[in-house]
C-alpha positions as CSV (number, residue, x, y, z in Angstrom):
1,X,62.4,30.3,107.6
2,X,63.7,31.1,111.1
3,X,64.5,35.3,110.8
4,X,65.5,38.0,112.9
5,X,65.8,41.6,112.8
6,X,69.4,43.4,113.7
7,X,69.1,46.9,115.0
8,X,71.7,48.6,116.1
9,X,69.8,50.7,118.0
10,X,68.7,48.1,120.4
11,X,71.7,46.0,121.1
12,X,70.9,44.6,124.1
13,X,67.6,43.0,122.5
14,X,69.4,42.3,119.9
15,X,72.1,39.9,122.1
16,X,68.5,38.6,123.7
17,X,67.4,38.0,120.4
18,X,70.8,36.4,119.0
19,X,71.1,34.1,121.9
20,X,67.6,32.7,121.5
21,X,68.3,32.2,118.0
22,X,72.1,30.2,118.6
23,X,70.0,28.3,121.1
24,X,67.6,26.9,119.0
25,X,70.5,26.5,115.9
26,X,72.1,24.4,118.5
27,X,69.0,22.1,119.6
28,X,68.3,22.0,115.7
29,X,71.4,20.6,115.3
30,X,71.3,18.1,118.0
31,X,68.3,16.9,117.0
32,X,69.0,17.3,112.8
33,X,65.6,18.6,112.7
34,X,65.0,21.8,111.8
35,X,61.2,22.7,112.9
36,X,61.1,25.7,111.4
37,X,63.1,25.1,108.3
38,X,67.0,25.5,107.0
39,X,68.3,28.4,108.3
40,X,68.6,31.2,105.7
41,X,71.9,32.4,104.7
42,X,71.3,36.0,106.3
43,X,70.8,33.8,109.3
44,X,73.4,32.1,109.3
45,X,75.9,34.8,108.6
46,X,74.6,37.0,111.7
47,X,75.1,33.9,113.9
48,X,78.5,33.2,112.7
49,X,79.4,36.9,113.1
50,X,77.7,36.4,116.8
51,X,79.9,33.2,117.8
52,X,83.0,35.0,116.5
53,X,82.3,38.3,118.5
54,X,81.4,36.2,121.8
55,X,84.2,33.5,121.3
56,X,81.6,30.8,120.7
57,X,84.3,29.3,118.6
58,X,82.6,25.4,118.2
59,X,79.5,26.9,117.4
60,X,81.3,29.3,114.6
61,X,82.8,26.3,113.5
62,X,79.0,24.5,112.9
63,X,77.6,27.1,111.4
64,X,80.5,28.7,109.2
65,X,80.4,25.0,108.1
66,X,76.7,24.8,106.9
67,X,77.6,28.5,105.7
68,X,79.8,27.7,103.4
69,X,77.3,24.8,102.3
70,X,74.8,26.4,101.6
71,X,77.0,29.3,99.6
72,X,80.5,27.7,98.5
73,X,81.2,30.8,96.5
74,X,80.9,33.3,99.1
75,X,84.7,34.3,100.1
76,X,82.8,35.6,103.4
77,X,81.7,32.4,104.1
78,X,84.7,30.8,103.5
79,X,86.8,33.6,105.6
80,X,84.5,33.4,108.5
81,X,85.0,29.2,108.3
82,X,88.7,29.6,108.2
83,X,88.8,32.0,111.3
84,X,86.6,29.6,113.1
85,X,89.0,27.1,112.7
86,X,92.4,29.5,113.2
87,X,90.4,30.2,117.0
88,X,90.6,26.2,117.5
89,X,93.9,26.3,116.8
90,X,92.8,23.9,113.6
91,X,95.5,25.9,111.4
92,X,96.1,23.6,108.7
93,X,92.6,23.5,107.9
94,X,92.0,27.1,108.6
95,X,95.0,27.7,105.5
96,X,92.5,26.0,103.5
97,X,89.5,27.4,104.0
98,X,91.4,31.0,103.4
99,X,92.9,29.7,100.2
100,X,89.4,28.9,99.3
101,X,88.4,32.2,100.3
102,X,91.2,33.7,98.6
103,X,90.8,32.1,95.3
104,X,87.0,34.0,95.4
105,X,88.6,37.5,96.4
106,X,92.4,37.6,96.3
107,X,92.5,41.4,97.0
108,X,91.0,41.5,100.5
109,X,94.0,42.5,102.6
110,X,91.7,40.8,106.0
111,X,92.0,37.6,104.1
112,X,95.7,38.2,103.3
113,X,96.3,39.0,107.0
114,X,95.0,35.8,108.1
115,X,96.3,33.6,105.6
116,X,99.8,35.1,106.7
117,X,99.1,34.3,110.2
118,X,98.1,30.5,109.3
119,X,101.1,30.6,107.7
120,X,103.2,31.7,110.7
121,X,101.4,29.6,112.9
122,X,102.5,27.0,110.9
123,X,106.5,27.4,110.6
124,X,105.7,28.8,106.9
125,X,107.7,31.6,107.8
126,X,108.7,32.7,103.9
127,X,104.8,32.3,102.4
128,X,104.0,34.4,105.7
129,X,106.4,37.0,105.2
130,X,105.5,37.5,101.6
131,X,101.6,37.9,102.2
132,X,102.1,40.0,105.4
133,X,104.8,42.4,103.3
134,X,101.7,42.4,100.6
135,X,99.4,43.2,103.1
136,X,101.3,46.4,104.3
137,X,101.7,47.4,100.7
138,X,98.3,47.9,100.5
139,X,97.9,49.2,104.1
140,X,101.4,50.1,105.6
141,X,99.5,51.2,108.7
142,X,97.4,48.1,109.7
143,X,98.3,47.0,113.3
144,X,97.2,42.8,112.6
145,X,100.0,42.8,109.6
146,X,102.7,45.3,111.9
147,X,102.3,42.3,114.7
148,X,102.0,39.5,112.7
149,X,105.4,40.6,110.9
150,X,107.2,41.4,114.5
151,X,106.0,37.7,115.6
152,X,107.9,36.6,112.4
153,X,110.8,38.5,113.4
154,X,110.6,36.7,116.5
155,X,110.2,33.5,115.0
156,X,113.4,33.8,112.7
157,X,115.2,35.0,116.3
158,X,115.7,38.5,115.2
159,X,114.8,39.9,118.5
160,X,115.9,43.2,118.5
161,X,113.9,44.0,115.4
162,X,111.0,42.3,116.8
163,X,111.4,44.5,120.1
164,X,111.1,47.2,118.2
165,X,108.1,46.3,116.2
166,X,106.7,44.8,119.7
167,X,107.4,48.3,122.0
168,X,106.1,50.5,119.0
169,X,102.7,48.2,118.7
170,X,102.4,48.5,122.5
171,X,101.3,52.1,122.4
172,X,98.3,50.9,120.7
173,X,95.3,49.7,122.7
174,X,94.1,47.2,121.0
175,X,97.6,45.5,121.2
176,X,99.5,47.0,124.1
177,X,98.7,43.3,126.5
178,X,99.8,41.0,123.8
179,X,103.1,43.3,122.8
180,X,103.9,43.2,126.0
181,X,103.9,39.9,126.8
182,X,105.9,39.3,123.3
183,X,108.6,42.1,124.1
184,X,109.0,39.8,127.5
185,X,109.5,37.2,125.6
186,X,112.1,38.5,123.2
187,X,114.0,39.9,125.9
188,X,114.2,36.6,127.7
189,X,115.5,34.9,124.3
190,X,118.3,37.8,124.6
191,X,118.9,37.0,128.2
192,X,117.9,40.4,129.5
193,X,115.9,38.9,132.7
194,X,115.5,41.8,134.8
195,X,113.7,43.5,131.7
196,X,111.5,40.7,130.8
197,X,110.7,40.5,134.4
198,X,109.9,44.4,134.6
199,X,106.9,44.1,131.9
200,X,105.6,41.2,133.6
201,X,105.4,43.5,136.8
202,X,103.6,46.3,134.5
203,X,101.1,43.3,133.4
204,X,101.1,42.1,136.8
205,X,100.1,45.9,138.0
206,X,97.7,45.9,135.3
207,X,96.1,42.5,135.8
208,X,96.6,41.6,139.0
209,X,94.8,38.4,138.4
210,X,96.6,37.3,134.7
211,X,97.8,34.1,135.8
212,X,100.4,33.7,132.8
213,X,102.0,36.9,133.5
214,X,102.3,35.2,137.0
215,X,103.9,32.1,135.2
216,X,105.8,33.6,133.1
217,X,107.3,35.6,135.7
218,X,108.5,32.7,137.4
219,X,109.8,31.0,134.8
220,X,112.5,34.6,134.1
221,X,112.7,34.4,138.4
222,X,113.9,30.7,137.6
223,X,116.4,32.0,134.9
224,X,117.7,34.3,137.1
225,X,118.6,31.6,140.1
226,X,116.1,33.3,142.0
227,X,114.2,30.2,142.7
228,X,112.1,31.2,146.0
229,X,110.4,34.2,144.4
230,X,109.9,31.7,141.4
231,X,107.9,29.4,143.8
232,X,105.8,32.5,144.6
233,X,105.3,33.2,141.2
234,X,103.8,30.0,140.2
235,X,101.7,29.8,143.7
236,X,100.1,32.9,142.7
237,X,99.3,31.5,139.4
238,X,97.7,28.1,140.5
239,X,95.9,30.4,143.1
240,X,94.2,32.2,140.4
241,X,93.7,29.1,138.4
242,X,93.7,25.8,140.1
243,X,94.5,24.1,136.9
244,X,97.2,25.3,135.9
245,X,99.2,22.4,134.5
246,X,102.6,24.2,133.9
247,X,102.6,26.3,137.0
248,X,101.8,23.4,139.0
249,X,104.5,21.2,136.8
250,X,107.5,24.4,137.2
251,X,106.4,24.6,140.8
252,X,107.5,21.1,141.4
253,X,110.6,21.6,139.4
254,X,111.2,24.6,140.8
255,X,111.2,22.7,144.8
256,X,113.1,19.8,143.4
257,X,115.6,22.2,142.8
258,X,115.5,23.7,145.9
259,X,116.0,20.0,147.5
260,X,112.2,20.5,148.9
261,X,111.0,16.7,148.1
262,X,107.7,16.8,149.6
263,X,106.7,20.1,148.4
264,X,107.7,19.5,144.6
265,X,105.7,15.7,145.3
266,X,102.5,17.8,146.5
267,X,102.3,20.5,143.2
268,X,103.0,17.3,140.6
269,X,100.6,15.6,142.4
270,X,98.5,19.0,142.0
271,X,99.6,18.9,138.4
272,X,98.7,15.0,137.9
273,X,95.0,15.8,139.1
274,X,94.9,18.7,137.0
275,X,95.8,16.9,133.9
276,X,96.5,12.7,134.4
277,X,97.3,12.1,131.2
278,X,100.7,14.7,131.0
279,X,103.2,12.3,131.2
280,X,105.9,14.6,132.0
281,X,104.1,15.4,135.3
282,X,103.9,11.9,135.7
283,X,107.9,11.2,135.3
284,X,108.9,14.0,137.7
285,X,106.4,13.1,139.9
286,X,107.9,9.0,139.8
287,X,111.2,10.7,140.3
288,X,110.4,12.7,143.3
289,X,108.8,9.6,145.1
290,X,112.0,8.2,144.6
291,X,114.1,10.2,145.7
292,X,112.1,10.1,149.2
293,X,112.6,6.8,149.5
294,X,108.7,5.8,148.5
295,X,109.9,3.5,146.3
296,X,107.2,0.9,145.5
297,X,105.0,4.6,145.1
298,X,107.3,5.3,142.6
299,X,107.7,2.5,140.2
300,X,104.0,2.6,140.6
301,X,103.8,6.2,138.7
302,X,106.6,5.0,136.5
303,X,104.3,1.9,135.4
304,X,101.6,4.8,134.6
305,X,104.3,6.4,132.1
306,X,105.3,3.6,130.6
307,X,101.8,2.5,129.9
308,X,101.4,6.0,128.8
309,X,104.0,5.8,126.2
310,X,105.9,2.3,125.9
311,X,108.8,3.8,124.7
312,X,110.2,6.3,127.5
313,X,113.3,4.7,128.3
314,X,113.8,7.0,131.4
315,X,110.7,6.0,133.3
316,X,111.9,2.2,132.3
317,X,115.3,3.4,134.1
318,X,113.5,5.0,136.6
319,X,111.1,1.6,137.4
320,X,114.5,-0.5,137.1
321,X,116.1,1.8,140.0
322,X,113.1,1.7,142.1
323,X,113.0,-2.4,142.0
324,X,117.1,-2.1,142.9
325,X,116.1,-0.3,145.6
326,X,113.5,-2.6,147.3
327,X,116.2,-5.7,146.1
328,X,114.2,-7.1,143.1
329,X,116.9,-7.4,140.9
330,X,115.4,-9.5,138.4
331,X,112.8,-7.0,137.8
332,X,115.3,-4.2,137.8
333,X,117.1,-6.5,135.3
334,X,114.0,-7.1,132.9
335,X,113.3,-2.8,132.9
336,X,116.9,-1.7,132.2
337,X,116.8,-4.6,129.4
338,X,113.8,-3.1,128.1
339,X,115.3,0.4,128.2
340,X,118.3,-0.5,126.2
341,X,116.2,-1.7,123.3
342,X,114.6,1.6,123.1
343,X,118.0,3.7,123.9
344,X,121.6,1.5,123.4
345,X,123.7,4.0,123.5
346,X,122.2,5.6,127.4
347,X,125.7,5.0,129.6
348,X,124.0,4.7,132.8
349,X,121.2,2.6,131.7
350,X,124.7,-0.1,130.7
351,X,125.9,1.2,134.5
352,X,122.3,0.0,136.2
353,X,122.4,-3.1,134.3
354,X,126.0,-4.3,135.0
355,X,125.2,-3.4,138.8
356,X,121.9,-5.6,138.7
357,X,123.7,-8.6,137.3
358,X,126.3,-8.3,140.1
359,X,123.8,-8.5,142.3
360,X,122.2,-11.2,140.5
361,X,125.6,-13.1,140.8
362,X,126.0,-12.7,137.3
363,X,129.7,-11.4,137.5
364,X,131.1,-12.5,133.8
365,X,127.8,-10.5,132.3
366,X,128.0,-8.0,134.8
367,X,131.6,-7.3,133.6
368,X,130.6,-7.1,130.1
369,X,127.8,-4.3,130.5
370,X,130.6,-2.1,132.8
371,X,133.0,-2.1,129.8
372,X,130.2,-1.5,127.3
373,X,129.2,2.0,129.7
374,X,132.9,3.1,130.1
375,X,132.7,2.8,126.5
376,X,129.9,5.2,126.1
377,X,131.6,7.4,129.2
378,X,134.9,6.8,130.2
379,X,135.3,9.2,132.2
380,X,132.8,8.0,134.3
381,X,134.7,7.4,138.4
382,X,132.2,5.5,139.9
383,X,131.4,3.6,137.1
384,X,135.5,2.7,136.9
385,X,135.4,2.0,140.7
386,X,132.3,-0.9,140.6
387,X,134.0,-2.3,137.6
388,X,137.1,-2.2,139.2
389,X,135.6,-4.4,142.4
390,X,133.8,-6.3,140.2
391,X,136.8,-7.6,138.7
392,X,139.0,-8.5,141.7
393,X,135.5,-10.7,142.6
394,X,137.0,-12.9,139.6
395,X,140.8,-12.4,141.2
396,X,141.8,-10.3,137.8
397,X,144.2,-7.9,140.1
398,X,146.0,-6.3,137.6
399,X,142.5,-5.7,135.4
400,X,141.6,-4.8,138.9
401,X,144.3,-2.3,139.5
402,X,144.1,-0.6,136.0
403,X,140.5,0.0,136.5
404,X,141.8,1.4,140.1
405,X,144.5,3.7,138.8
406,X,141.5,4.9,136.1
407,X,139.5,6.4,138.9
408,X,142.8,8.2,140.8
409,X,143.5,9.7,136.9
410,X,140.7,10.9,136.5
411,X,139.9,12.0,140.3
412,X,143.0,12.6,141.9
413,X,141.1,14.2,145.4
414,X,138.9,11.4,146.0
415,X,140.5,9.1,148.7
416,X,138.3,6.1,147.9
417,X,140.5,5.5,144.9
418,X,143.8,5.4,146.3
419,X,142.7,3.5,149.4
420,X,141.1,0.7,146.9
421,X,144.4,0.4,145.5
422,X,146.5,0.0,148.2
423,X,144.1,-2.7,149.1
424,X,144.0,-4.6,145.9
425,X,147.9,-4.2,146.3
426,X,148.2,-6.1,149.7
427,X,146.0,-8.6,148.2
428,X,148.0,-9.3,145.8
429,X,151.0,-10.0,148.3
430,X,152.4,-6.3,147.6
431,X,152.4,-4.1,151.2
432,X,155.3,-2.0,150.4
433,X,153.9,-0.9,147.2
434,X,150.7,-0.2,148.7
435,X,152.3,2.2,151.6
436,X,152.0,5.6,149.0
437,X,148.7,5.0,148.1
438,X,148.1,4.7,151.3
439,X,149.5,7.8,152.8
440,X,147.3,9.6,149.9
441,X,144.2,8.6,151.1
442,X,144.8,9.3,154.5
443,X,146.0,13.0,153.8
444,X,143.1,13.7,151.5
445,X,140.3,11.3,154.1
446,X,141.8,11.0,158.0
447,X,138.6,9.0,158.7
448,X,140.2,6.5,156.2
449,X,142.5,5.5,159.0
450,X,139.8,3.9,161.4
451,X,138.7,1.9,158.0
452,X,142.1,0.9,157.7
453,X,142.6,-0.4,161.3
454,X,139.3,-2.6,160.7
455,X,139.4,-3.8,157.1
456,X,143.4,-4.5,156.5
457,X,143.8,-7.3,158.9
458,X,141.8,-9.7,156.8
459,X,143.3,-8.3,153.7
460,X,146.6,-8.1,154.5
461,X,147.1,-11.2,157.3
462,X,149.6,-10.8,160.3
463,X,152.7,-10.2,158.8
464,X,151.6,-7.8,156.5
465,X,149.4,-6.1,158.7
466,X,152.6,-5.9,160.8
467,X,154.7,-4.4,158.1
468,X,152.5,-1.9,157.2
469,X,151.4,-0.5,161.0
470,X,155.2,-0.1,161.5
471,X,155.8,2.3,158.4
472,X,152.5,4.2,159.2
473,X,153.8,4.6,163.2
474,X,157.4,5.9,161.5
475,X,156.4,7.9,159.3
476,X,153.0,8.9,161.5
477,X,151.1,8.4,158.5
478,X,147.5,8.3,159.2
479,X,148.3,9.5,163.3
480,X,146.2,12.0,164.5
């Protein structure tokens, strides 16, 4: 039987001893040959204990394991198992092994504790709340039941009794970090920024090198609008740890915002190295090259998404927009397709589609997929305007017209809308009726003058183009 000795007198041999003794566990393992025999139980329990204390949380996992093998009526064995598993964030099977430990001893408040955290870990909030309340019956003064109670506070959004719990539990050593970082959190879910951001500035102080107090900090700077000191933040977070997914991934978000392309493409490409599989990081990173113009780059990353996860109709859209762009309409076509079998009732994935088969000279279809998007958004302008042009392509002019007059309804200021109609107007053989529509555009777009001068001629013909010049001139519409 493999043995050791553990003197608390002699801790550091003791570590020297422990570790040679987890090393060989570990090769005995490996190997499934045990040279010097099955590990006793005493063993096994000190080793357990020893992973636990030095967050060795696989190996606590093995050995709990063959601990409660070798004893499956030891509620120790069975606690120790379950805490193994609550550190590997394994909760539903860490519940288990507590119940199994519970059903040995129900009366160890620990064990309570624990299984009242598994339960809060797990949305249980009621199960939680009435072990946790048993808990302090017992022992109205222990700290892991106090917090695990504020958390469920927290959890059912009662933040102000949570903050209270949190700010009291603070004052304690052994929780003051973590009840900090939870009373930031509960005063971000009340929208009290500057305080949230004040305790991450007393972690900060404290820690000067805790990158989530960094990241966290950015994401209240963020809240706030303050988006450059956000950047900061999150650079001093992927400073202290290059890998830092999220930072990396709010960084990026964070430039975006600030209409900094290449800098929000260099932290998701950060992000994307960190972590290749996160396909958010992917999208946003997709979208960025787009919106740079790199657009065979981009449908390149959306292809990574979509292999990713078949069924993201945005990086589908995304693709389809990217293959507009370079003019491959038919592919565009096939992705927005695609997309609508995932999503039907996306507006602007009906919008990208109708615009494709116009391109595609497909004008009765194309027609068809503009009404079904002004159908999911009608008050979409732009969406009335194509449709609008689309339609006189087939010589519709009232259709034509009515989609017209939608867009100056529902946009009154924007010139384009006005000046489309007077042109549909003379089109139709009506100058005189297009005259107010066009004195509109030109007091809300002078420039629109010039375009009249060029485009009108060939709408209009000579006569008409006479007509109308000599009302402008008299009534100086348009004159600078």
């Amino acid at each position: 039987m493999m043995e050791f000795d553990y003197d608390d007198d002699n801790d550091e041999l003791n570590r020297q001893e422990l570790d040679e003794t987890l090393r060989r566990f570990r090769d005995s393992v490996r190997s499934g040959n045990w040279q010097q025999g099955a590990p006793s139980i005493e063993s096994l329990e000190m080793v357990v204990h020893y992973c636990l204390e030095t967050s060795a949380f696989e190996d606590a996992f093995v050995f709990a394991k063959m601990w409660t093998e070798r004893t499956p009526y030891s509620p120790d064995a069975w606690h120790k198992f379950g805490i193994a598993l609550s550190s590997l964030g394994r909760w539903t099977d860490a519940l288990d092994a507590y119940d199994r430990a519970s059903s040995l001893d129900p009366i160890d408040t620990e064990l309570i504790i624990n299984r009242g955290i598994a339960l809060e870990q797990l949305g249980r909030l009621d199960d939680a709340q009435l072990l946790i309340d048993a808990a302090l019956a017992q022992d109205p003064e222990n700290f892991d039941a106090l917090f695990t109670k504020a958390l469920i506070l927290q959890k059912r959004e009662r933040y102000d009794e949570a903050l209270r719990m949190f700010t009291v539990l603070s004052r304690h050593e052994q929780f003051h970090r973590d009840a900090l970082f939870e009373m930031a959190i509960c005063y971000e879910a009340l929208e009290q920024f500057t305080e949230a951001a004040a305790i991450y500035d007393t972690l900060i102080d404290a820690e000067p090198y805790e990158p989530n107090a960094w990241f966290n900090k950015g994401v209240i700077m963020g809240k706030k609008g303050a988006l450059r000191e956000a950047v900061r933040c999150y650079d001093m977070a992927t400073v202290i740890k290059a890998d830092f997914v999220n930072a990396w991934f709010n960084m990026g978000n964070t430039y975006s915002a600030l209409g900094r392309v290449e800098e929000a493409i260099a932290s998701y490409t950060h992000a994307h190295a960190a972590d290749p599989a996160d396909v958010p990081v992917m999208h946003n990173l997709a979208s960025s090259l787009e919106e740079r113009g790199s657009f065979d780059e981009a449908a390149q990353m959306f292809t990574k998404v979509i292999t990713a996860d078949p069924t993201h109709a945005q990086a589908l859209y995304g693709r389809g927009t990217c293959h507009d762009a370079m003019e491959q309409f038919d592919l565009a076509l096939r992705d927005y397709e695609a997309a609508l079998a995932i999503d039907p009732a996306y507006a602007d994935l009906w919008y990208a589609k109708a615009d494709a088969l116009f391109n595609l000279r497909r004008v009765p279809e194309s027609l068809n997929a503009y009404r079904k998007a002004l159908e999911l958004q009608p008050d979409d302008v732009e969406c009335w305007f194509d449709y609008a042009s689309s339609v006189l392509e087939t010589g519709d002019v009232l259709e034509a017209l009515r989609g017209f007059n939608e867009c100056v309804r529902l946009l009154p200021s924007w010139a384009e809308g006005y000046y489309a109609t007077a042109k549909t107007l003379c089109a139709a053989g009506q100058p005189h009726s297009a005259i107010p529509f066009l004195h509109k555009a030109f007091s809300l777009d002078p420039s629109k003058r010039a375009d009249f001068d060029t485009e009108f001629p060939v709408i209009a013909g000579p006569l008409a183009m006479e007509y109308l010049t000599t009302v402008l001139q008299q009534h100086n519409i348009g004159e600078q």
